[in-house]
N, C-alpha and C positions, 0 to 999 in steps of 0.2 A: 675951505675947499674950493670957493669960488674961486678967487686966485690962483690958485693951487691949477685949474685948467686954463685959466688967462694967459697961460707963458705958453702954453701949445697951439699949434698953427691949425688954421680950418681942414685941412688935411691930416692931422695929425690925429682933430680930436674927432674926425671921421673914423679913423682906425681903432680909435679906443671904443667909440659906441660899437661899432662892427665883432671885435674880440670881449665886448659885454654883451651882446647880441647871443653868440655862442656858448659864451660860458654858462648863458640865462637858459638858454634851450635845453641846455647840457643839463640842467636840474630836473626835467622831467621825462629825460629817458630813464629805463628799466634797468634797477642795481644790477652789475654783473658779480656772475659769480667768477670763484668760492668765498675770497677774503674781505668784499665788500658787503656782500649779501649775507656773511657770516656778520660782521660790526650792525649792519641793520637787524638781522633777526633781536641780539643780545640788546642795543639798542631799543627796539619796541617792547619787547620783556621787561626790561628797566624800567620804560615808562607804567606798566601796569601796574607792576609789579611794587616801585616806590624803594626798591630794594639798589641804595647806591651804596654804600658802604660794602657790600659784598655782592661782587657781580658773579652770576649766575647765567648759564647757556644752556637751553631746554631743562631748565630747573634743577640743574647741576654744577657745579661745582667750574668758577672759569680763570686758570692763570696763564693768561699768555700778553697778551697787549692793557697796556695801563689806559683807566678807563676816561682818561678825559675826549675822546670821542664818543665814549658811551652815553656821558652824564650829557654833553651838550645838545644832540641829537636824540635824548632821550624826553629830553624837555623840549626839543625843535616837532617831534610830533606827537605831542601833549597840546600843543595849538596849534599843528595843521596836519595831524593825524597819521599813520602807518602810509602812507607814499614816498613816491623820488625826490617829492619837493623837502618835503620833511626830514627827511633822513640827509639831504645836501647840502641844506641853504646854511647852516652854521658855518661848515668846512668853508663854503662858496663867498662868504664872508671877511672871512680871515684870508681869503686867496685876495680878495680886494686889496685890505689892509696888508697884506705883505709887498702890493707893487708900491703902496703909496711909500713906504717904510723904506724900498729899493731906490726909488725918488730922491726922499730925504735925507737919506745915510748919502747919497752919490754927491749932492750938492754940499755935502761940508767941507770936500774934497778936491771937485770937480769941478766943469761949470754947466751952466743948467740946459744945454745941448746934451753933454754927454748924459747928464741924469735922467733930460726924456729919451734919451737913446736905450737907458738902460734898462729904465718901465717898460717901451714895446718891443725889446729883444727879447726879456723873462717873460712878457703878456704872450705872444708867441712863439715861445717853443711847445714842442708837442709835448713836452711834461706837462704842464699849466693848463694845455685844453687835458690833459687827458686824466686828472686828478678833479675836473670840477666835473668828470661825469663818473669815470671807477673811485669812488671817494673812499679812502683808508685814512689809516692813519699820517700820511706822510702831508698832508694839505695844513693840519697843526703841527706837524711838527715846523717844515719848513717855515710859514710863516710866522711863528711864535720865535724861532732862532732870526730870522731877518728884521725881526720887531725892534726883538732885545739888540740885536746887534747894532742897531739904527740907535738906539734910545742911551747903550753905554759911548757910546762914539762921542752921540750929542751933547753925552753929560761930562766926559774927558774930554770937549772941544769949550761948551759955555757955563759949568760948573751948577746946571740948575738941578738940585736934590730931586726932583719929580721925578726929574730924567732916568734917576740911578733906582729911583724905587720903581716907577714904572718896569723898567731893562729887567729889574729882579723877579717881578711879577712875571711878566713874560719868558724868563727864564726858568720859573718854577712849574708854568704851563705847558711849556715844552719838556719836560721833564714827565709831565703828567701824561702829554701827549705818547712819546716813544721811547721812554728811559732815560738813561745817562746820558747818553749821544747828546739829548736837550741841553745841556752843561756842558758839555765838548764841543759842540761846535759852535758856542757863542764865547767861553771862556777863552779856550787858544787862539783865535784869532784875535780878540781884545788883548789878550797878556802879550802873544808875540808882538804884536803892532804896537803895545806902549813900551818895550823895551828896545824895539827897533827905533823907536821916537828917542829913546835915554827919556822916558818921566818915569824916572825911579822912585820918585815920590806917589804914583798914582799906584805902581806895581805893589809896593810896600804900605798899604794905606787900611789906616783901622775902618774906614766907609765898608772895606769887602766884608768885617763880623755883621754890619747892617745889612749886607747883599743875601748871605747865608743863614740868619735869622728871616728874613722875608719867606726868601727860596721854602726853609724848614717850613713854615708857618703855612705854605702851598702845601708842601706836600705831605703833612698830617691826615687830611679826610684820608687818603689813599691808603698812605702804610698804616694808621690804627685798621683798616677795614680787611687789610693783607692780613694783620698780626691776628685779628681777633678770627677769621675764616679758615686762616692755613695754620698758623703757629702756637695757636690753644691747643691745635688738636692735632696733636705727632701722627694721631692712627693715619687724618687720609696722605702720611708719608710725601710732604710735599714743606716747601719751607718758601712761604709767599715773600715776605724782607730778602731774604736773600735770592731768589728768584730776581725779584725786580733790580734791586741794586747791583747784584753781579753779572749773576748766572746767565741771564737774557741778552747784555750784551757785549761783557769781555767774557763769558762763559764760550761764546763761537770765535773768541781769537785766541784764547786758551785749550779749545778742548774739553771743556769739563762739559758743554750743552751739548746735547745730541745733535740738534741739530746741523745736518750737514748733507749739501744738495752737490756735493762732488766739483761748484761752480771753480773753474782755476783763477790765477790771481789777475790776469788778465780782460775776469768778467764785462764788469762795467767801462772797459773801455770800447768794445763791442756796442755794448747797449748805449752808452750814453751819444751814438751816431742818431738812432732815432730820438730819445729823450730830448736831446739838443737842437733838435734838427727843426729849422734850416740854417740853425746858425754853426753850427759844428766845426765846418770847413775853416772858417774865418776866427774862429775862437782857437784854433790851432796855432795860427800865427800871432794871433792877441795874445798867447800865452808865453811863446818863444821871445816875445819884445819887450815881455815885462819882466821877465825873468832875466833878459840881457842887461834889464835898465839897472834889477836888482844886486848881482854882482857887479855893476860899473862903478866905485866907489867914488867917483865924479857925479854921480846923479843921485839925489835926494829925492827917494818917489815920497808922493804925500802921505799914501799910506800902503800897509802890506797885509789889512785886513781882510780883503779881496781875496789875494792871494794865497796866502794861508786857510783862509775860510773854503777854495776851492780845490788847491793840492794836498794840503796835508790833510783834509778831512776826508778826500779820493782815496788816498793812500791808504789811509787807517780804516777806510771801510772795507778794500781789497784786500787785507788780512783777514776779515771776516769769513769763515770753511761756510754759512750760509750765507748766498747774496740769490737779490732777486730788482730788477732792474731797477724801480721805485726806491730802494736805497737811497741813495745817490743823488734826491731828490732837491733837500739840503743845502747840497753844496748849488746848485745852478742860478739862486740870485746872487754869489759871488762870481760865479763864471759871466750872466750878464754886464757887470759893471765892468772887468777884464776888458768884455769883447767893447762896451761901447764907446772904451775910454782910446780903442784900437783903431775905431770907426771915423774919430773926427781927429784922428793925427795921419790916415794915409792920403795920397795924391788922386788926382782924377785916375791918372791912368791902372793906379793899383783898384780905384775904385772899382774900376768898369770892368775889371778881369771878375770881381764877387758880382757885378749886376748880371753878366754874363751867365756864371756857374747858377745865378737863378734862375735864370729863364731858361736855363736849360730843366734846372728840377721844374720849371712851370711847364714845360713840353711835356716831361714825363708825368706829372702830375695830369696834364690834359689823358694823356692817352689811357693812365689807369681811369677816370670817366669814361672813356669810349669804350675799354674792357671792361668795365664794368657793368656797362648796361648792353655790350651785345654776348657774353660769354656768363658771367655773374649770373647778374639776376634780368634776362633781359624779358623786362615788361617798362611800362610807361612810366617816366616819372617825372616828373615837371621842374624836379629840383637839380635834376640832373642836368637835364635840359640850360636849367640858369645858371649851374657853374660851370660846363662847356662857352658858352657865350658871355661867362663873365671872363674866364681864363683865357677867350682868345682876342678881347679886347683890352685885356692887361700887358699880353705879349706885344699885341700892336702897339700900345700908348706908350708903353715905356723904353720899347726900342728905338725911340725915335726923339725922346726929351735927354736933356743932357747934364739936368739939376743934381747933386749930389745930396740927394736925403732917402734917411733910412729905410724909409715907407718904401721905396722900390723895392728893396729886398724881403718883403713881408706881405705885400697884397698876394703872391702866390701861395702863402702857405696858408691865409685865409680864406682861401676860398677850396682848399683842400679840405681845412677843419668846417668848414662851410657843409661840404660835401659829406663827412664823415660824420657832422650832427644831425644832420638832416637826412641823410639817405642810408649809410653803412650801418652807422651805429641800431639807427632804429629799425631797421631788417634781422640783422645779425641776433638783437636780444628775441627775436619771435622764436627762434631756434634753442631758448632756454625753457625747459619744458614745464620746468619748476614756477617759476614765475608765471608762466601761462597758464599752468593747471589753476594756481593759486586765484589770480586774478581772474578766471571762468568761475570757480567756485564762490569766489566773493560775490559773483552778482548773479549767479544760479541756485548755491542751494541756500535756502532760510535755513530752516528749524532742524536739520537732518544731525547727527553725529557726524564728525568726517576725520579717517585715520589715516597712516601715512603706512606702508606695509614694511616690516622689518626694520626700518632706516625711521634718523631724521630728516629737515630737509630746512633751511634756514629763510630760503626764497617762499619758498611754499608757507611758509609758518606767516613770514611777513605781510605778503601780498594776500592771505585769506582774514588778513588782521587776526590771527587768532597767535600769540606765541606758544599757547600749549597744546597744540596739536598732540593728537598721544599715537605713539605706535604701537601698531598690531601686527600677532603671528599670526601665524599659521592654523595653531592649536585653538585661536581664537575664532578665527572667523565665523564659526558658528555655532559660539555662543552667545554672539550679541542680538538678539529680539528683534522683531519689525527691521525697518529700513534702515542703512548707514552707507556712508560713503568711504571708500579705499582710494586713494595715491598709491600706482603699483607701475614696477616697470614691467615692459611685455615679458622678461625672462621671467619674473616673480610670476607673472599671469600663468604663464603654462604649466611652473612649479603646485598651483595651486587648481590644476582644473579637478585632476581626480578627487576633491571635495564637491563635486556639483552643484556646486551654489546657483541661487535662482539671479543672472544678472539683468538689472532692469535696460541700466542704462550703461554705457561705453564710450566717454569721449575721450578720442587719441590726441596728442601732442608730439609733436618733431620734437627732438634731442640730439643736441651737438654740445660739447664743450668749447665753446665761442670764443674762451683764453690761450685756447690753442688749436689756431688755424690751421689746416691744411688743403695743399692745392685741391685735393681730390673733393673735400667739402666746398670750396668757393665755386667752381666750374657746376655749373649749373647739370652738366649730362650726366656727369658723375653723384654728384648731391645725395641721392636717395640708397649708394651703396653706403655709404658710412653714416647714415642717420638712422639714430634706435626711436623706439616707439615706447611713449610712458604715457598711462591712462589714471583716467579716475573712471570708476567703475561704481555704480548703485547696487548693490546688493541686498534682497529682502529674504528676510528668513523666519517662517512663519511661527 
């Protein structure tokens, strides 16, 4: 590994501590909710609980996402306990390992500019900061497919069997991570790109019954644990094997899953402006160049693993009737190498039109800083303070040097995610009330009972370290003896006055859904119209 940083420049490997800086901060902000804070609640369940082979969600019955984010992050706070660290630092891991893997897959290929080009284009996009702090599932998937990809490259480039067992391991990981996809998108890009090579010998090769014996041998804990939960038992009307291997994900290109968010087929090209972004612009034309070079039947690209690994797996997920921007996640260490192989073939002067279009997003990026702190949330803040004064001596400095390296195009968007880990992010979770409640109770009540009223709550469950939180009606609340504690929103509260409970204690919590912004909640004058109010209430009943 030492070496491994030797070939990057004192500037270079400034930027890399600067976006491990981030990503490190990024581990101990507050899970958002709903689908991150749902894998952590199920996650601390699992660790208590001991219960992997059949995963279970508020001690019920759970088939939706396969659980190798559960098992890893269930034993991650088994030694550092029901926190953000604990529940992150696995995923945060394998994000490491997936740059080093973009690295090494670019230089088999490439030369070792364009493959550190390709590390700090994927190190920052906003997908990469923005998976090591809302951590799901898509942190293993991506990474486990850029592993394998890297690792069958290596082993159809220097024939070392490690390589090909390694690739398969990885590949069965990814599989465990988010389904079939985990085999789709390390498979077709490997297969197309050894037949676009002509090695018809590697395409037709008895090595792949050793790839899918491996793979098999992964994915055993899971599907006995499917068959023995869902498929013993017809009653609870669910078929877990087929669930996982179809239904979950050609079930939404077929129609047979319910699942279906109305997204059109155009979705993720939408989204993938932020996800990509600040490389978006210039990956456009990195895409158009490579694809000219492809049908030029005068030009032998080295490889079209890249390219496939980024259009055709775009494509086949915009069939998908459910998408949600994270999808798509996947394909963008193929879109890095794309753009960085694009970066060290243009001219100064094409250069200077992308330094340009940055510092333009670094202008706008300044000004959302200045809105932010006199419109937002305007009180003091010192961090704001530092990325205003970092952002205006980056526009100076580099307006004025004339060097052609990548780092220009990337100290603006660091110091946005700069900004968004240290000041946005951590404002914006105070506003999750669940979490708040949770983490007030964890260091307020000892010895008390404490219920959740009507509902679960996954954040709530996590942050009071307790997974089995139990819910209470209506009918109940007094029947329970001496003192306990409710989790109630204000509408449940008024639902339940006409029982005249004697309340000791009342503390409120702001509640926003922070996954979806709007103007009306960021603007500070407004704020208090669209935020509801959720308590925990003491209740003693003699």
């Amino acid at each position: 590994m030492k070496s491994f940083f030797n070939y990057f420049t004192n500037f270079e490997k400034i930027l890399i501590l600067f976006v491990f800086a981030i990503y490190f901060h990024n581990l101990f902000i507050d899970i958002m909710q709903i689908d991150a804070a749902q894998y952590a609640g199920i996650s601390a369940e699992m660790a208590q609980t001991n219960s992997y082979l059949e995963v279970k969600e508020f001690q019920q019955d759970y088939l939706d996402k396969p659980p190798l984010l559960f098992w890893l992050s269930s034993v991650s706070i088994k030694i550092f306990g029901a926190t953000n660290f604990g529940y992150k630092i696995v995923s945060f891991l394998f994000i490491l390992f997936s740059l080093y893997a973009v690295y090494r897959f670019t230089i088999l290929y490439y030369s070792r500019q364009i493959a550190k080009n390709a590390l700090l284009i994927l190190a920052t996009t906003q997908a990469y900061f923005l998976i090591t702090n809302d951590v799901r599932t898509d942190a293993l998937l991506t990474s486990c497919t850029i592993i394998s990809v890297w690792l069958f490259s290596e082993f159809f480039e220097k024939r070392k069997i490690s390589n090909l067992i390694l690739a398969s391991i990885f590949m069965g990981l990814g599989m465990l991570a988010k389904g079939p996809i985990g085999a789709i998108a390390v498979l077709m890009p490997i297969g197309i790109n050894l037949m676009y090579q002509q090695k018809w010998r590697d395409v037709f090769n008895f090595r792949w019954i050793l790839v899918l014996f491996i793979v098999a041998i992964i994915l055993i804990p899971m599907s006995y644990g499917l068959y023995t939960q869902f498929d013993l038992h017809p009653e609870k009307g669910k078929k877990g094997l087929y669930f996982y291997y179809w239904l979950q994900s050609f079930g939404r290109i077929t129609g047979e899953s319910v699942w279906n968010n109305g997204a059109p087929w155009h979705f993720f090209l939408g989204s993938i402006i932020w996800d990509f972004f600040p490389w978006i612009f210039p990956l456009y034309f990195s895409l158009f160049f490579k694809l000219k070079n492809l049908l030029n039947r005068q030009v032998k690209l080295p490889e079209i693993t890249t390219l496939v690994g980024f259009v055709v797996i775009f494509a086949m997920l915009s069939l998908s009737k459910y998408k949600l921007p994270h999808y798509i996640f996947v394909t963008l260490p193929f879109a890095s190498i794309i753009l960085a192989e694009y970066l060290t073939k243009i001219n100064y002067k094409i250069w200077k039109r992308w330094r340009i279009t940055n510092c333009i997003f670094g202008i706008l990026i300044l000004l959302l800083f200045i809105i932010f702190n006199l419109f937002f949330f305007p009180e003091f803040n010192i961090w704001v303070i530092i990325c205003v004064v970092l952002q205006l001596f980056i526009l100076f400095y580099f307006r004025r040097t004339k060097e052609q390296n990548s780092g220009q195009l990337i100290v603006f968007v660091l110091v946005l995610n700069l900004f968004l880990s240290f000041v946005f992010y951590p404002k914006l979770v105070t506003f999750q009330s669940d979490s708040e409640a949770g983490k007030w109770a964890n260091k307020n009540i000892n010895n008390e009972e404490i219920y959740i009223y009507k509902t679960y709550s996954n954040s709530f469950n996590f942050y009071t370290n307790n997974p089995f939180t139990k819910k209470i009606t209506k009918e109940n609340l007094t029947s329970i003896k001496n003192s306990f504690w409710v989790y109630i929103s204000e509408e449940d509260l008024e639902e339940i006055k006409d029982l005249n409970l004697k309340i000791a204690v009342k503390k409120s919590f702001d509640d926003y859904p922070i996954t979806r912004l709007k103007i009306q909640f960021l603007v500070a004058k407004s704020r208090q119209e669209v935020l509801k109010k959720k308590y925990l209430i003491k209740i003693i009943n003699s």
